[in-house]
C-alpha positions as CSV (number, residue, x, y, z in Angstrom):
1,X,0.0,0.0,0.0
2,X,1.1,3.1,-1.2
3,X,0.9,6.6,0.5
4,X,1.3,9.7,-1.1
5,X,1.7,12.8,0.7
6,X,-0.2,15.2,-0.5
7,X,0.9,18.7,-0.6
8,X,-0.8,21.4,0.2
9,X,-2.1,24.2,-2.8
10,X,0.6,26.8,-3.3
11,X,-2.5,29.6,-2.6
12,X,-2.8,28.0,1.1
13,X,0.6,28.5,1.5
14,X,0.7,32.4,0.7
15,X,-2.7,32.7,2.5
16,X,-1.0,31.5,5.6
17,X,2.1,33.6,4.7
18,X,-0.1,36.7,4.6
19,X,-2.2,35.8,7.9
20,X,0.7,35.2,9.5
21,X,2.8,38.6,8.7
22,X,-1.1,40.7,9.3
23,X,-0.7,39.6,12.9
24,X,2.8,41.0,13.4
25,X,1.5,44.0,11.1
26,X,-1.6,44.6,13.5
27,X,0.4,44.5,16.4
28,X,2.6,47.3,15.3
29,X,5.9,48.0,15.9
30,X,7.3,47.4,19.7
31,X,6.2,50.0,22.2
32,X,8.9,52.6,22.4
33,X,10.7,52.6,25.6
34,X,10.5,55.9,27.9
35,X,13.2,58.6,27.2
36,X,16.0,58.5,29.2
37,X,16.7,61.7,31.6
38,X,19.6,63.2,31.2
39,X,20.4,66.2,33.1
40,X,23.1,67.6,35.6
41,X,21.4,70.3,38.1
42,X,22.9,72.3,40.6
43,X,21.9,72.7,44.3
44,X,21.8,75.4,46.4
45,X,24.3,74.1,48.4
46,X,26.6,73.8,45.2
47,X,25.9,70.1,44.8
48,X,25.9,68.4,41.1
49,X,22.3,66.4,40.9
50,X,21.8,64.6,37.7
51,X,20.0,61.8,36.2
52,X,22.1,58.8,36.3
53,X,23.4,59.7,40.7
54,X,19.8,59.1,41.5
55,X,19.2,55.9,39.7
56,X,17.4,53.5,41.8
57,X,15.0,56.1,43.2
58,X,12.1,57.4,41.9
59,X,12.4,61.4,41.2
60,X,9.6,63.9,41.3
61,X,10.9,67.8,39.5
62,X,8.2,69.9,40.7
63,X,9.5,72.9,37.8
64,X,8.8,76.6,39.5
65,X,9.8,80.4,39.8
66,X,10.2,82.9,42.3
67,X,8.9,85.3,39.5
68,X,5.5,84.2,40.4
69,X,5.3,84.1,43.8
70,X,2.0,83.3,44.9
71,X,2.3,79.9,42.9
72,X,5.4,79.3,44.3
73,X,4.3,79.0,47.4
74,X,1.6,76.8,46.9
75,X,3.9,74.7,44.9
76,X,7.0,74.4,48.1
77,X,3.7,73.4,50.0
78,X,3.0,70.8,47.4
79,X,6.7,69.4,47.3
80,X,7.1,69.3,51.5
81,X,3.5,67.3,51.7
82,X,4.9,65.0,49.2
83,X,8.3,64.5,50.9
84,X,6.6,63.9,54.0
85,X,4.4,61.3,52.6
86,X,6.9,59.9,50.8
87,X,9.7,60.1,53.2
88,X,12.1,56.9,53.5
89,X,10.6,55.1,50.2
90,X,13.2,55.8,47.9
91,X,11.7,59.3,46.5
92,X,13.4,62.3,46.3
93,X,11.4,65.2,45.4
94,X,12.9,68.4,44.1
95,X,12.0,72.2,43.4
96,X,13.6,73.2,40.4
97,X,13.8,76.9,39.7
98,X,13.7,78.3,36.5
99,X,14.8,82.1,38.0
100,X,17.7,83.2,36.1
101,X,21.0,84.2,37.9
102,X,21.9,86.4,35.8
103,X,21.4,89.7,37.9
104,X,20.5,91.6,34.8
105,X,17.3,89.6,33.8
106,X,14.2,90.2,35.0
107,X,13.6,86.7,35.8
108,X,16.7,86.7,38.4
109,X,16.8,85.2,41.5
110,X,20.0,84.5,44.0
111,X,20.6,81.5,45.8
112,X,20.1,83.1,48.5
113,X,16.5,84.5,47.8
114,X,15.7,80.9,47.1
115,X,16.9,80.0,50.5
116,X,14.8,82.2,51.6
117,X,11.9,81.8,50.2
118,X,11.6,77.8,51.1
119,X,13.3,78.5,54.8
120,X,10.3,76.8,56.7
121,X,10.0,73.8,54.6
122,X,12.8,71.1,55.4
123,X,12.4,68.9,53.0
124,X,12.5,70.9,50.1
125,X,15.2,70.7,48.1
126,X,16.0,73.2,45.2
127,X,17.9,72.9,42.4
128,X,18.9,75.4,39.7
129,X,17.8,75.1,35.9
130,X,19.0,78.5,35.0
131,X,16.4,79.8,32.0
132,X,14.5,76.8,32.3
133,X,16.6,74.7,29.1
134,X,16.8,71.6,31.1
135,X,13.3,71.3,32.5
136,X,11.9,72.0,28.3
137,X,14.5,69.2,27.4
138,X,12.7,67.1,30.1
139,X,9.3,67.8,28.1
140,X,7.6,70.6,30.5
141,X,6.6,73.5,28.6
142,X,5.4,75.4,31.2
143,X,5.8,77.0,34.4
144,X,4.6,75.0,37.0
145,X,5.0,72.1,35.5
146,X,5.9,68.2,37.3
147,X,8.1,65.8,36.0
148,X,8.4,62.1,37.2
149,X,11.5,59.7,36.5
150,X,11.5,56.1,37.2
151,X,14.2,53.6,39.2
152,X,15.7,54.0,36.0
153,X,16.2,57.7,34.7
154,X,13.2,57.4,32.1
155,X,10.5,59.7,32.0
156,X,7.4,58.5,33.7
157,X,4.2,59.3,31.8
158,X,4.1,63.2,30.2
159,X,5.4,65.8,32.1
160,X,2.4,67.3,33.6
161,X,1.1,71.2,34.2
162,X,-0.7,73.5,35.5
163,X,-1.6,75.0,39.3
164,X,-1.4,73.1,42.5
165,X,-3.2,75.8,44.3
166,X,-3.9,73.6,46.9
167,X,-0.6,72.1,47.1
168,X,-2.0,68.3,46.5
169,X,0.9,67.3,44.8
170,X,0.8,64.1,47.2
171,X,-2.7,62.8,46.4
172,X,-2.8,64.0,42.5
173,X,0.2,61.6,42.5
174,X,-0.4,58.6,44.9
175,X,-1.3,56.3,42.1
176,X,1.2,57.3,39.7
177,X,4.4,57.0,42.4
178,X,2.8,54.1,43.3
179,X,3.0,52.0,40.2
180,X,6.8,52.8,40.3
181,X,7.5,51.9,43.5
């Protein structure tokens, strides 16, 4: 007894061909992975901050300005509720200030008049973005604005905006901080 084999129409074969590439096709192209942070930020202290020294901790850049001090001050409220909360779980939470230091700009601010200004709030921590460069490489494109980097140094989710009148920083961001944590 004899058995063939029987092969299978050529037009099966491309159909199968074409199914197979529309399901790799539908499924697009693999999700792009976050953007990686870099930046190198000084404190007030003179300290060098950047990206890649706080890897392994998730980093909140609350993005600010004297020059509008009413919402400055709801915003170093903001950060010190959130570094409370958030206190000994591996978030550091920054205040980074946009004021020039060039003396002759209207936008200018001295480290010293930022010392000031957040005196009775311990935990906030301020660093300098001079003209605001690093904080629109970083995606915000406005002032206030809140930026969120993961254990890694990527970008978590869009930089947000907008006022924190309130200063609710903490709750608007409970669920977010808590998916990277």
């Amino acid at each position: 007894m004899s058995h063939r084999i029987r092969r299978a129409p050529k037009s099966f074969a491309l159909v199968a061909l074409l199914a197979f590439t529309q399901t790799f096709a539908a499924a697009g192209p693999p999700a792009a992975a976050a953007p990686q942070a870099n930046f190198s930020l000084r404190s007030l202290d003179g300290a060098t901050v950047s990206a890649a020294s706080m890897r392994g901790k998730v980093i909140v850049l609350v993005v600010g300005a004297l020059f509008v001090p009413p919402l400055s001050r709801s915003q170093v409220q903001g950060i010190q509720k959130l570094a409370d909360k958030y206190n000994n779980r591996d978030v550091e939470v920054f205040w980074v200030s946009t004021d020039s230091e060039s003396p002759k700009s209207k936008n200018y601010a001295s480290d010293q008049q930022l010392r000031d200004f957040v005196a009775r709030y311990d935990k906030v921590k301020v660093l300098r973005d001079p003209d605001g460069q690093t904080s629109k490489q970083l995606g915000a494109d406005q002032v206030p604005a809140l930026i969120v980097l993961d254990r890694q140094g990527n970008i978590s989710g869009a930089p947000t905006g907008g006022l924190d009148t309130k200063g609710n920083f903490a709750e608007e961001l409970e669920s977010r901080l808590a998916k990277l944590l």
